[in-house]
N, C-alpha and C positions, 0 to 999 in steps of 0.2 A: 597155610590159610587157616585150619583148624585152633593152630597159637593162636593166631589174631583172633580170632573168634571165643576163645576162650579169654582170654585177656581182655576185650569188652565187655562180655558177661561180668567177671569177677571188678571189673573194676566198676560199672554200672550198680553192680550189687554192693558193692562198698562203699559207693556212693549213699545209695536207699537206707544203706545202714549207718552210715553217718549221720543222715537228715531225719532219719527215725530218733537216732540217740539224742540229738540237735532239740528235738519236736519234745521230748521227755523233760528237757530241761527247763527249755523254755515257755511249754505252755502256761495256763493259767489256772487248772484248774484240774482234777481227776480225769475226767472222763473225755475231755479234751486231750489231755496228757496218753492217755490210752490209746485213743482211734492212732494218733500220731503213731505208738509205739509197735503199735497190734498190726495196723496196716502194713509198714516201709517194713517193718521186718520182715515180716511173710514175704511181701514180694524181694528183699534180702536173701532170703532164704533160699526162694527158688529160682530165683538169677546165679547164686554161686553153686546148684543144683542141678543146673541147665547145664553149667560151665564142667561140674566135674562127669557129667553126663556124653557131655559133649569130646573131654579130655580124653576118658580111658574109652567112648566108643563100644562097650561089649552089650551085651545084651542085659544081663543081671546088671552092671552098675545103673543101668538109665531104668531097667523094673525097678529098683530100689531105691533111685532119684525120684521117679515118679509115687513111689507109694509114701515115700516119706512128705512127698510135695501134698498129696491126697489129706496124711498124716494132717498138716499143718492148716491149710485150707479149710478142716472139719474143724478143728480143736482150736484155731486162736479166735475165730469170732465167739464160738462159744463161751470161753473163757473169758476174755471183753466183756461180750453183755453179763455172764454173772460178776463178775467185777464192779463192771457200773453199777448193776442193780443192787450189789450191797451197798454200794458206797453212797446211791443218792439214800437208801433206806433206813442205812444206819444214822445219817444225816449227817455226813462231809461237807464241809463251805465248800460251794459253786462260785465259780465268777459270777460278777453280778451281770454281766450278757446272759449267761445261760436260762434258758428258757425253763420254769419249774414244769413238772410234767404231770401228768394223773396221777403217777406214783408216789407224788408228794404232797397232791391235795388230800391221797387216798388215803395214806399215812394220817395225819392230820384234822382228819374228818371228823367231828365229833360222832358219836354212836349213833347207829338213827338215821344218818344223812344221807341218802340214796344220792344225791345231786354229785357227789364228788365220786363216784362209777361214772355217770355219764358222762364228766366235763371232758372236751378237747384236749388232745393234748398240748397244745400251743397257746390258747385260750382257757377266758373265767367261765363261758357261757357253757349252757349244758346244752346236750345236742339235742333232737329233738326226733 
């Protein structure tokens, strides 16, 4: 029973990571391209985590399953957002879907312009 249970983990996980790699190719744009890569990996990661956790069973391999799970969980959204936020800042072509955010009105603002602090992030209007 434990095989079979291993064997779906790692194969669900291969799956996540194929559709991760999949999502990297194909998206359209940086940070699109990311959420894709950043997310199905991590959850990659700790599906074939689970699996070697699950395999050898001892106590140390599944503490160190899980601290590495811990590990990845802290460290890949972080890394994400400062990724994105270089890349909208440095000024990367976006799809043209992609919504521009404060961070690029702020960018952009002439000197003086208090208006582009308060704008939404999804909208032109400034909040109130």
């Amino acid at each position: 029973m434990t095989q079979a249970v291993v064997a779906g983990l790692v194969l669900v996980g291969t799956v996540f990571g194929l559709l991760g790699a999949v999502g990297l190719l194909r998206m359209p744009d940086v940070l699109v391209r990311m959420h894709a890569s950043t997310k199905l990996a991590t959850l990659a990661c700790g599906l074939t985590l689970a699996a070697a956790a699950v395999h050898f069973g001892s106590a140390d391999v599944t503490i160190r399953a899980v601290a590495i799970l811990l590990f990845l969980l802290l460290t890949a959204p972080l890394a994400a957002h400062m990724i994105g936020r270089a890349a909208v800042t440095t000024g990367v072509p976006l799809w043209r879907v992609t919504a521009p955010d404060w961070l690029c009105r702020r960018r952009d603002a002439p000197e003086g312009d208090d208006t582009a602090d308060r704008a939404g992030p999804l909208d032109d209007t400034p909040r109130r």
